[in-house]
TORPA-4810 file (N, C-alpha, C, O; in nm, 3 decimals):
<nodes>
NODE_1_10.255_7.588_6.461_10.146_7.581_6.556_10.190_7.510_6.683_10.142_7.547_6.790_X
NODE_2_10.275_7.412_6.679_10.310_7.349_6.789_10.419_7.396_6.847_10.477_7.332_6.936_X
NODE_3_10.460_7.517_6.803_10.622_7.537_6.879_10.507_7.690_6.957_10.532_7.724_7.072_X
NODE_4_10.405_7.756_6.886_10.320_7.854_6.972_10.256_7.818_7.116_10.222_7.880_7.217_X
NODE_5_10.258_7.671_7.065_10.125_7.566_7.195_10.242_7.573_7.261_10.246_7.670_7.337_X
NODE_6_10.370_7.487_7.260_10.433_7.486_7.345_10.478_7.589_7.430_10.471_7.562_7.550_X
NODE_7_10.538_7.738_7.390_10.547_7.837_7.411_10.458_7.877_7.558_10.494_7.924_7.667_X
NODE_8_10.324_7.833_7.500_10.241_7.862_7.554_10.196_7.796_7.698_10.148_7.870_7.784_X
NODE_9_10.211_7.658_7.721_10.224_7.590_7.777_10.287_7.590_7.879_10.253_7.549_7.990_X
NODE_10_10.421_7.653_7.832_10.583_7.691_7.908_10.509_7.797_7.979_10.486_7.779_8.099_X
NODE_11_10.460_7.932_7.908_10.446_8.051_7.960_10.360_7.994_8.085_10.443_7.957_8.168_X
NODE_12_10.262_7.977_8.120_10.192_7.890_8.194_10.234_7.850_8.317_10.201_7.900_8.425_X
NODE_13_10.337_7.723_8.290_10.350_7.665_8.372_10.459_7.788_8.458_10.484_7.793_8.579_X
NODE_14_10.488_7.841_8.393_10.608_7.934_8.443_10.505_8.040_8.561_10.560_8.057_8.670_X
NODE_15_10.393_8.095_8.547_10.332_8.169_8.551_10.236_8.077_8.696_10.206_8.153_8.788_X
NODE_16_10.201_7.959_8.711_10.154_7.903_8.830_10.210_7.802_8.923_10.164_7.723_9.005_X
NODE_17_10.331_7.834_8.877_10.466_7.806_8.952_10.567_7.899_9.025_10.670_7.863_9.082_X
NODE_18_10.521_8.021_9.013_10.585_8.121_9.080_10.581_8.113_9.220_10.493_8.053_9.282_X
NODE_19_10.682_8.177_9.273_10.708_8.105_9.438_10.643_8.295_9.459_10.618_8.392_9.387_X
NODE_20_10.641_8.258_9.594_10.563_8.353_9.716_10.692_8.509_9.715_10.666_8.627_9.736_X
NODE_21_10.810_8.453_9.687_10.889_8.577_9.687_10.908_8.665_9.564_10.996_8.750_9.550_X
NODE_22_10.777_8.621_9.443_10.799_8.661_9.353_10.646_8.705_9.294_10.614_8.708_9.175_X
NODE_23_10.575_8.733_9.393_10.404_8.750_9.356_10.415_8.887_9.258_10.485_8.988_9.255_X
NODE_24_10.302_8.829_9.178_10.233_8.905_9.057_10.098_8.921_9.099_10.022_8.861_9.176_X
NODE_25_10.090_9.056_8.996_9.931_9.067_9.019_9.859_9.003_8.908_9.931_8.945_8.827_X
NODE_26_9.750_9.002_8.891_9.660_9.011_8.817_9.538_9.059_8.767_9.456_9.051_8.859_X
NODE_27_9.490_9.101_8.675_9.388_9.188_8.660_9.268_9.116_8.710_9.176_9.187_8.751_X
NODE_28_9.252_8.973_8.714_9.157_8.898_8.690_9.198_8.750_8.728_9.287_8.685_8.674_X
NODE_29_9.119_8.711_8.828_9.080_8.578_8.877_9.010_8.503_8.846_8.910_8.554_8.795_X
NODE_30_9.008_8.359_8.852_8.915_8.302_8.839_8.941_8.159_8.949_9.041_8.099_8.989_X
NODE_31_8.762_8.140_8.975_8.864_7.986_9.053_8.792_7.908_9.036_8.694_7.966_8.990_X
NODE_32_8.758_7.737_9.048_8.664_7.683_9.100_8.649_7.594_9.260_8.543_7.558_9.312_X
NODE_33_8.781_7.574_9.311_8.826_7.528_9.431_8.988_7.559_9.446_9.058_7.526_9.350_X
NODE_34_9.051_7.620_9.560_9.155_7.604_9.560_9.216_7.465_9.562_9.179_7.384_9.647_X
NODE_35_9.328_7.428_9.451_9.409_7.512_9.384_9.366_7.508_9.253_9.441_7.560_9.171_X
NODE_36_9.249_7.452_9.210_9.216_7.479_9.075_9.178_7.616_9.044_9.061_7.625_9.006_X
NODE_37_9.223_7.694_9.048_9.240_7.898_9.029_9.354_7.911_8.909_9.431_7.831_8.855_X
NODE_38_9.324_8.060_8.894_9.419_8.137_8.788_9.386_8.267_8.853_9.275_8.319_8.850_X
NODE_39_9.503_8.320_8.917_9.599_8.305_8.926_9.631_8.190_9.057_9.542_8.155_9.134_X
NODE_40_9.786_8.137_9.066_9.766_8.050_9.179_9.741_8.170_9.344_9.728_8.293_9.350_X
NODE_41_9.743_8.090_9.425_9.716_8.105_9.603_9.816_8.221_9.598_9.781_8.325_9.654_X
NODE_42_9.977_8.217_9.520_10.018_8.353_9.598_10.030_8.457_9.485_10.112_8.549_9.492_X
NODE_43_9.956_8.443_9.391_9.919_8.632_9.344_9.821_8.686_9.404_9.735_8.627_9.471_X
NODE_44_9.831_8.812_9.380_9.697_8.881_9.401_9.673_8.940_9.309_9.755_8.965_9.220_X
NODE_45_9.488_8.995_9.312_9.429_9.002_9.245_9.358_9.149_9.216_9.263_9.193_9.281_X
NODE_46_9.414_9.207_9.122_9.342_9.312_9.107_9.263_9.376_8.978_9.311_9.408_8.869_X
NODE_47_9.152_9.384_9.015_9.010_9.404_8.935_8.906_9.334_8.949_8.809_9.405_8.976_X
NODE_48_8.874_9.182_8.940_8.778_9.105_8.959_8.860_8.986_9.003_8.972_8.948_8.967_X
NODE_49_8.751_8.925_9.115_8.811_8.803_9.117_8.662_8.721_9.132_8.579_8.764_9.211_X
NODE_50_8.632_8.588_9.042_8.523_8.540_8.987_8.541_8.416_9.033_8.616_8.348_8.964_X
NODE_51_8.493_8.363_9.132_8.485_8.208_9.244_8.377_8.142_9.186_8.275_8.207_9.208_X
NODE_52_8.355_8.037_9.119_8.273_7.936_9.099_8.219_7.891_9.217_8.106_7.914_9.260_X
NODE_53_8.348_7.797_9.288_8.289_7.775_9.434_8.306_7.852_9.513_8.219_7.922_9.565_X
NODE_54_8.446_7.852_9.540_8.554_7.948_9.615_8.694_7.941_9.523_8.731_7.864_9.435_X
NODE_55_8.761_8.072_9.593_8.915_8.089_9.590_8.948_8.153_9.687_8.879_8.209_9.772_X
NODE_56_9.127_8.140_9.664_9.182_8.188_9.771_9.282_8.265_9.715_9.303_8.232_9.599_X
NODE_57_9.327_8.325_9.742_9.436_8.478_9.673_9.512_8.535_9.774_9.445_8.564_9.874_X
NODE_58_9.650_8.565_9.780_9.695_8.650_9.854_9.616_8.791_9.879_9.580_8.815_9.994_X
NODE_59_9.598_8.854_9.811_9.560_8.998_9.811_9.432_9.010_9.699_9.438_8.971_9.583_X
NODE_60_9.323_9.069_9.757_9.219_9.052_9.631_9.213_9.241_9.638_9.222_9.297_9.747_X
NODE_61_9.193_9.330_9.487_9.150_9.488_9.524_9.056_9.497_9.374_9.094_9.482_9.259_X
NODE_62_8.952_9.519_9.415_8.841_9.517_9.347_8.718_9.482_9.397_8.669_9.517_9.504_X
NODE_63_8.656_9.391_9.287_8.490_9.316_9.287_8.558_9.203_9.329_8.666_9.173_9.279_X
NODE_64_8.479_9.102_9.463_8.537_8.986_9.463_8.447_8.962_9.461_8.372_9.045_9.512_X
NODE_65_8.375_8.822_9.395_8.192_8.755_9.404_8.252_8.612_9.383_8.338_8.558_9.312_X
NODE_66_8.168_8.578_9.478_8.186_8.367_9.494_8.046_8.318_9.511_7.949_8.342_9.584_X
NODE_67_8.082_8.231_9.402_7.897_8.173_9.461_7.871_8.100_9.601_7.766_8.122_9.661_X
NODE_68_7.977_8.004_9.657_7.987_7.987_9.785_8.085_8.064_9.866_8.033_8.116_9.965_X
NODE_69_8.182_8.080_9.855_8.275_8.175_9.940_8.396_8.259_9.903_8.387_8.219_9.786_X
NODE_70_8.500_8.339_9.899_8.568_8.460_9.908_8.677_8.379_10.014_8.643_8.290_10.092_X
NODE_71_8.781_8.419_10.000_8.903_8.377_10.097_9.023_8.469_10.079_9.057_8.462_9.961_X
NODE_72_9.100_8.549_10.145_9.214_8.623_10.122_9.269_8.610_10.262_9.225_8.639_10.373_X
NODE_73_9.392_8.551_10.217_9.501_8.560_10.311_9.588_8.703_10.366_9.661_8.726_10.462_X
NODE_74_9.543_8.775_10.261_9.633_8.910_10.297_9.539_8.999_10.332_9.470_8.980_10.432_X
NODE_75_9.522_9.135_10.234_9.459_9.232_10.214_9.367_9.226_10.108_9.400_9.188_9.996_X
NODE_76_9.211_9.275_10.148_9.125_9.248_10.057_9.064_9.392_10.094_9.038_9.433_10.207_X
NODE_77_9.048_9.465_9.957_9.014_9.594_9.918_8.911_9.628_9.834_8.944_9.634_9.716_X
NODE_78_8.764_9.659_9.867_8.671_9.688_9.756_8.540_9.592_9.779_8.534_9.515_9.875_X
NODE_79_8.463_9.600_9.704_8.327_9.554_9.754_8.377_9.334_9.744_8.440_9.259_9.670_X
NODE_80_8.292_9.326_9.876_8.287_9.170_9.843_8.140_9.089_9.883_8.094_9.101_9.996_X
NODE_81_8.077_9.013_9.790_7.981_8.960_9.805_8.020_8.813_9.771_8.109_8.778_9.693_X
NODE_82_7.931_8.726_9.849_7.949_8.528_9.816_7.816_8.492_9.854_7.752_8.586_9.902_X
NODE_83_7.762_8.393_9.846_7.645_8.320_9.837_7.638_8.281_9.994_7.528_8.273_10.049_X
NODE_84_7.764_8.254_10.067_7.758_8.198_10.124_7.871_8.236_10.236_7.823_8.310_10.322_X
NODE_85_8.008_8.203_10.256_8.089_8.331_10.327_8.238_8.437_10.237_8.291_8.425_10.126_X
NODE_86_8.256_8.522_10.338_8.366_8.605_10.276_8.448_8.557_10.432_8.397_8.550_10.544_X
NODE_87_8.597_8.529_10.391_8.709_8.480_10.516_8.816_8.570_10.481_8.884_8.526_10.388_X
NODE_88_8.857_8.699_10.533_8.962_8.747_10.558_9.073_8.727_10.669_9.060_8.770_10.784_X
NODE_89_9.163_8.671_10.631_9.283_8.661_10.705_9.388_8.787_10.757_9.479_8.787_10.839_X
NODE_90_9.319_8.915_10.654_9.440_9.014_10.689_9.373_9.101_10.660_9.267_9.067_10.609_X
NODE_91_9.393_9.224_10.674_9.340_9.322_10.647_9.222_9.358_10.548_9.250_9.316_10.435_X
NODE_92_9.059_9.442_10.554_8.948_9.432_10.524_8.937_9.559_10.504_8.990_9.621_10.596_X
NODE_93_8.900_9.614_10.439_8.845_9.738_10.371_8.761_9.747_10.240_8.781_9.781_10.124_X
NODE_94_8.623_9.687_10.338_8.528_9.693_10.235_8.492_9.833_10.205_8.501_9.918_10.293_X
NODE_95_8.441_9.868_10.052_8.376_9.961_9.991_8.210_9.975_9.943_8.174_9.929_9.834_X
NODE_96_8.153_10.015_9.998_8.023_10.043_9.982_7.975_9.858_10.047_7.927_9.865_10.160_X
NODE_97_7.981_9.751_10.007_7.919_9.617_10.016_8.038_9.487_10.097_8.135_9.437_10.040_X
NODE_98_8.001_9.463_10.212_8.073_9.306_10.271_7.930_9.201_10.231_7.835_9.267_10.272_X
NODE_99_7.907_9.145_10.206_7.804_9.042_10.193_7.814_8.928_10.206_7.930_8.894_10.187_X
NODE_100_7.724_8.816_10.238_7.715_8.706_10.242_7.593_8.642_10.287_7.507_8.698_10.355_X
NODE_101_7.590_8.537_10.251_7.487_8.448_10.271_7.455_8.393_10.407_7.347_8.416_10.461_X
NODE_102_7.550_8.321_10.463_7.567_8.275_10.583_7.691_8.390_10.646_7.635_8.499_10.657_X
NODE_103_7.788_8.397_10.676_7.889_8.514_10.731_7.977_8.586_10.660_8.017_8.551_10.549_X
NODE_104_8.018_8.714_10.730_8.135_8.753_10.730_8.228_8.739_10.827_8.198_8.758_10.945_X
NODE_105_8.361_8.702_10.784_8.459_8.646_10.922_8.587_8.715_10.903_8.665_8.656_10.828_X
NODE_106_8.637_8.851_10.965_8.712_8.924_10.922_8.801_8.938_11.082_8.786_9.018_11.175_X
NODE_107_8.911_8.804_11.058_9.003_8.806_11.130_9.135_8.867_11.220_9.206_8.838_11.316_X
NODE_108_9.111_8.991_11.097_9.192_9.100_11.131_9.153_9.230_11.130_9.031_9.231_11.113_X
NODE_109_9.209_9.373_11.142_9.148_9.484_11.106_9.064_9.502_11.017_9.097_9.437_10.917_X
NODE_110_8.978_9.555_11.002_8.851_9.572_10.892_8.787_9.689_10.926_8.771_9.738_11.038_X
NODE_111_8.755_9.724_10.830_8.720_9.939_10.797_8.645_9.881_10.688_8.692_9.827_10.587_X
NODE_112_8.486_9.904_10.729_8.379_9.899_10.642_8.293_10.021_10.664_8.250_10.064_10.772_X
NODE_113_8.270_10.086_10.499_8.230_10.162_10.454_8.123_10.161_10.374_8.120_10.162_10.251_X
NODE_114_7.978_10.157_10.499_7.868_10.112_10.371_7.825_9.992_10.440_7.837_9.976_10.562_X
NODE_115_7.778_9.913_10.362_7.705_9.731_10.433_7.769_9.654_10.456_7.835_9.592_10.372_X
NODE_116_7.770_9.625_10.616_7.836_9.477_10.592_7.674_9.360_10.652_7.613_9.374_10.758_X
NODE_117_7.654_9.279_10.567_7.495_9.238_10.611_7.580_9.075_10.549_7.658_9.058_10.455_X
NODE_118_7.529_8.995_10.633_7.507_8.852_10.637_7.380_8.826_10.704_7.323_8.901_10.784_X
NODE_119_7.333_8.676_10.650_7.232_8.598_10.660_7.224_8.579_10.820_7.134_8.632_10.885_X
NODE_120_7.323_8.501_10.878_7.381_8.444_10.974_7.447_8.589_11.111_7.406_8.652_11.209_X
NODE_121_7.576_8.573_11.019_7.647_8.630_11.171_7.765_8.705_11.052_7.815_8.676_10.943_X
NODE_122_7.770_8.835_11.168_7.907_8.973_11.104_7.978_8.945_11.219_7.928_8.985_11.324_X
NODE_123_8.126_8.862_11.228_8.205_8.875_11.319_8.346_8.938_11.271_8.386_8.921_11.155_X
NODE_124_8.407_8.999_11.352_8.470_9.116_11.324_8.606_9.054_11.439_8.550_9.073_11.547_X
NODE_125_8.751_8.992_11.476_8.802_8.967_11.543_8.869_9.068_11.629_8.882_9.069_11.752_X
NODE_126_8.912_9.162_11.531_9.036_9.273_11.544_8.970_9.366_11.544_8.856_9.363_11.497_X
NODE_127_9.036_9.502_11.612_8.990_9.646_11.584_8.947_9.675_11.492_9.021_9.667_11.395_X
NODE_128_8.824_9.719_11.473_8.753_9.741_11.342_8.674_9.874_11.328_8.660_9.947_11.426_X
NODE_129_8.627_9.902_11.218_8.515_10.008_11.200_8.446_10.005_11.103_8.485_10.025_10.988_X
NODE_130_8.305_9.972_11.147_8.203_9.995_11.058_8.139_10.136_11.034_8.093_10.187_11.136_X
NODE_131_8.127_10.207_10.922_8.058_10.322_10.928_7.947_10.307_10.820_7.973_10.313_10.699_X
NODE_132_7.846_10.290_10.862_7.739_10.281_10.786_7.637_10.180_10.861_7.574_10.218_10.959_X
NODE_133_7.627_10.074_10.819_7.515_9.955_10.869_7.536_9.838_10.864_7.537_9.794_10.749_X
NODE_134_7.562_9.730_10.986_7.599_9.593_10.987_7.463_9.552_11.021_7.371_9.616_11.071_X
NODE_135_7.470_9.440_10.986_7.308_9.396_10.939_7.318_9.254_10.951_7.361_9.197_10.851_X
NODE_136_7.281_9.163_11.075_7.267_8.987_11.047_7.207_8.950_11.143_7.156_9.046_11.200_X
NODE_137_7.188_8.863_11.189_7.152_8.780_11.313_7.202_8.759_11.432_7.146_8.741_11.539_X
NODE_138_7.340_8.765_11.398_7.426_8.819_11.526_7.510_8.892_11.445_7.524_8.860_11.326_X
NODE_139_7.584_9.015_11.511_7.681_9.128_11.514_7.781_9.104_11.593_7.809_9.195_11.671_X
NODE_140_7.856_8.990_11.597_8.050_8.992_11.669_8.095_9.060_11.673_8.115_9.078_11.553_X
NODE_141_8.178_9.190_11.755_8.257_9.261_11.739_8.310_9.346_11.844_8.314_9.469_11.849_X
NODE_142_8.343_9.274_11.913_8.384_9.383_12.085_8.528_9.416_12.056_8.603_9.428_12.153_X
NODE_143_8.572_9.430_11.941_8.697_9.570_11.932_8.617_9.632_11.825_8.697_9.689_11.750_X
NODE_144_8.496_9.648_11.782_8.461_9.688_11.664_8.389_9.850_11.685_8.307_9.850_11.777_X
NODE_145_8.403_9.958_11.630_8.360_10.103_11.652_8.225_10.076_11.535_8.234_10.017_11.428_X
NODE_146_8.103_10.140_11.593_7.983_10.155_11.493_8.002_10.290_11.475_8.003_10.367_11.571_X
NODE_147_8.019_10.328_11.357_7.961_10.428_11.318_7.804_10.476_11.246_7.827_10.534_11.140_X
NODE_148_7.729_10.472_11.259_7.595_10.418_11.252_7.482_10.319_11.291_7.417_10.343_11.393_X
NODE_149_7.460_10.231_11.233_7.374_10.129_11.258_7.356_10.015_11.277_7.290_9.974_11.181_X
NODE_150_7.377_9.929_11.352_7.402_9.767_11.440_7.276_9.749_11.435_7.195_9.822_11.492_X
NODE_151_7.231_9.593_11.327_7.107_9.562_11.377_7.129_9.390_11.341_7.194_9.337_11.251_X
NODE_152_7.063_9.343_11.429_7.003_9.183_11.436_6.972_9.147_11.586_6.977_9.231_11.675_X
NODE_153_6.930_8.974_11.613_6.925_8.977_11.747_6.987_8.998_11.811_6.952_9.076_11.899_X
NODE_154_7.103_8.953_11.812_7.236_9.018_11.930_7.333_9.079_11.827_7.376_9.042_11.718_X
NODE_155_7.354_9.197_11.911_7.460_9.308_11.885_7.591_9.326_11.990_7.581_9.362_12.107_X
NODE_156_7.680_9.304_11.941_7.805_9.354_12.034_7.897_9.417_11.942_7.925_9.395_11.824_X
NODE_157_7.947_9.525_12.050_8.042_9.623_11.992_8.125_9.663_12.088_8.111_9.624_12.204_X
NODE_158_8.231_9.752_12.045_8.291_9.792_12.130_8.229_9.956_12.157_8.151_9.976_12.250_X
NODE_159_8.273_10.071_12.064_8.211_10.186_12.051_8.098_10.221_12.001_8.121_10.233_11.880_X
NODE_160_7.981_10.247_12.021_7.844_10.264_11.939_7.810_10.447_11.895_7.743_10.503_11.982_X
NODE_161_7.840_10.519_11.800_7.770_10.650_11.809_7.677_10.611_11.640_7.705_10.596_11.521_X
NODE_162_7.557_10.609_11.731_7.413_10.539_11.621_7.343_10.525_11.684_7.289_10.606_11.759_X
NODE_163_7.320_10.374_11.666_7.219_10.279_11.729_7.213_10.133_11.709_7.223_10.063_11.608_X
NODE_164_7.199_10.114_11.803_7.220_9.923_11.824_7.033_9.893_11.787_6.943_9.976_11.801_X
NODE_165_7.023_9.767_11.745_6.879_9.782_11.767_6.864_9.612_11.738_6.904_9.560_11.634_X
NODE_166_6.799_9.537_11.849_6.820_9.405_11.827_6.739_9.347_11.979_6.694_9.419_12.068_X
NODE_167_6.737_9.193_11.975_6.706_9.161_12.121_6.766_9.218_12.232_6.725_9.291_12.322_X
NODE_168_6.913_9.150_12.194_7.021_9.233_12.319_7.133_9.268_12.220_7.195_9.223_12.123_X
NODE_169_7.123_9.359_12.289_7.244_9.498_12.283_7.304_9.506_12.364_7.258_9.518_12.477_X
NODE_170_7.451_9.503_12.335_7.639_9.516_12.440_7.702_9.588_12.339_7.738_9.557_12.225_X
NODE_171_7.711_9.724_12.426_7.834_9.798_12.383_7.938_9.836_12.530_7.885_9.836_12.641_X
NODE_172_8.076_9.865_12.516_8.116_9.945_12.590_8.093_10.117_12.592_8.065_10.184_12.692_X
NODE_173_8.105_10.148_12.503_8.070_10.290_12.499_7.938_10.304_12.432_7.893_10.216_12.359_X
NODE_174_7.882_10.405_12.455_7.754_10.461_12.362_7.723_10.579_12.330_7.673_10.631_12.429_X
NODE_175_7.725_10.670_12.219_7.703_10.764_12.251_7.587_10.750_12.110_7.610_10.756_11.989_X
NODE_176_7.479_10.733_12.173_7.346_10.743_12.100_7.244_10.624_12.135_7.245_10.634_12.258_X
NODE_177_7.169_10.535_12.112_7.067_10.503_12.142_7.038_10.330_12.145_7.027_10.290_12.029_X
NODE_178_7.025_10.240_12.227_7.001_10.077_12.187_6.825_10.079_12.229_6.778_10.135_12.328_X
NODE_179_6.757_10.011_12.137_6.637_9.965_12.130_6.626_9.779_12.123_6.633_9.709_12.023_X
NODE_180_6.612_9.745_12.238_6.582_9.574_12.221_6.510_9.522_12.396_6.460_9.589_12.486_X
NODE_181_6.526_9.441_12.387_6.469_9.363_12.494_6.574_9.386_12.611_6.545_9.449_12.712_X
NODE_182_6.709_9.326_12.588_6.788_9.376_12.719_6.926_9.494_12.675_6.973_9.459_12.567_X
NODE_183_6.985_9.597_12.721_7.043_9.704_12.620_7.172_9.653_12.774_7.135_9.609_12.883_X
NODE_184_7.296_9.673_12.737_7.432_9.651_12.817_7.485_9.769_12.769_7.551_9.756_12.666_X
NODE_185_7.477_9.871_12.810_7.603_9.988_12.836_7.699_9.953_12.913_7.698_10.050_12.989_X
NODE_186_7.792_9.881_12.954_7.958_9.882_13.046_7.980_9.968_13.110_7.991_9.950_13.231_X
NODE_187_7.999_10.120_13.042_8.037_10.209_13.106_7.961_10.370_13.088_7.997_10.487_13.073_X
NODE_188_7.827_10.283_13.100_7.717_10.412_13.147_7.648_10.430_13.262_7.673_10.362_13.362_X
NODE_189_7.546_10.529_13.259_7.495_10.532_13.398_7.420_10.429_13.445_7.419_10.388_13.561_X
NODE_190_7.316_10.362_13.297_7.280_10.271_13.365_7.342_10.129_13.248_7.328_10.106_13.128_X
NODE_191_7.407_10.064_13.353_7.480_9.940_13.291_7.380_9.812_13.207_7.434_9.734_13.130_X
NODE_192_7.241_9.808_13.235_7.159_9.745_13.189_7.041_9.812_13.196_7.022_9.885_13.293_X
NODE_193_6.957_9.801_13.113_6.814_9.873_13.054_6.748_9.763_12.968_6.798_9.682_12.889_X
NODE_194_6.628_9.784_13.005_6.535_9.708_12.910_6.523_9.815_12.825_6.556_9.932_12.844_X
NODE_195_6.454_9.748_12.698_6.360_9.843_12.637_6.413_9.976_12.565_6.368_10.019_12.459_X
NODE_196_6.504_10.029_12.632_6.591_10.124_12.560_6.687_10.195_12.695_6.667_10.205_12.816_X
NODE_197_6.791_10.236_12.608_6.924_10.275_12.673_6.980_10.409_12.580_6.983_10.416_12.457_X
NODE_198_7.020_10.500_12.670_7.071_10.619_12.559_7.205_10.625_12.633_7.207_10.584_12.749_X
NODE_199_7.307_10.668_12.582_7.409_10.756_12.611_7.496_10.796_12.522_7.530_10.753_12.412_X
NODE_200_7.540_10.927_12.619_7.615_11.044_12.570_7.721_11.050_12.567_7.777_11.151_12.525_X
</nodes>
């Protein structure tokens, strides 16, 4: 029994001691604060990854759910919901759900497919595309393409073919419709509109 424990122990330590030039995946995460996780900071994670508070993972591809927050340094692939925020460092390709409580903060490219809705604020740093419906209180995103539907008080985008719909609305392009109090087309006929703004 004690030469299995040890074994075991070994396997372990061997296993959250692995250096960065030697990342593994895993089917399954778990964390309660970084670095108290399984797997450590540089595997990634594929199938579920299950945050008590938070974690942090090189690469998450699956379900990621945190009761306070979501963190990936790399590439994060597949639906992600937290209580509170999701922080991508690298590449974003949500599936059907981005969620959060207070934000989403997607630092790099991000291709969302489906919801991305926070409490707070959807900020988007890098060239992005939403196709479906971003949904919060504020909408960040002046490299960001809508493909559908932008809504909270302030909306910014870069490309809009949908609809913005909020206090104020900023897009550079538009090709479809903003409904709010003040509408910013850049490069339409008319550069500001109350009340509503269309273009083609």
């Amino acid at each position: 029994m004690k030469k299995h424990l040890s074994l075991l122990v070994a396997g372990l330590a061997v296993l959250l001691t692995a250096s960065s030039a030697h990342a593994a995946l895993s089917p399954i995460g778990v964390a309660l604060v970084p670095p108290l996780q399984f797997p450590g900071h540089d595997y990634s994670v594929t199938g579920l990854r299950a945050s008590i508070l938070w974690g942090n993972q090189r690469n998450v591809y699956g379900l990621d759910l945190g009761v306070i927050g979501n963190m990936t340094d790399g590439e994060n692939v597949g639906i992600m919901a937290s209580g509170v925020f999701n922080l991508n460092k690298g590449q974003t390709t949500a599936v059907l759900l981005q969620g959060a409580g207070l934000g989403n903060f997607n630092r790099n490219k991000a291709r969302i497919f489906g919801v991305q809705v926070a409490g707070i604020i959807n900020k988007n740093d890098a060239e992005s595309v939403v196709g479906g419906l971003q949904l919060a209180l504020v909408n960040l995103g002046p490299y960001t393409n809508i493909r559908g539907i932008q809504a909270g008080i302030y909306n910014k985008a870069h490309d809009v073919v949908g609809f913005q719909l909020g206090l104020v609305n900023d897009c550079d392009n538009l090709h479809g419709i903003q409904i709010g109090l003040i509408n910013f087309h850049r490069q339409g006929l008319f550069s500001v509109a109350p009340i509503l703004n269309i273009g083609f």
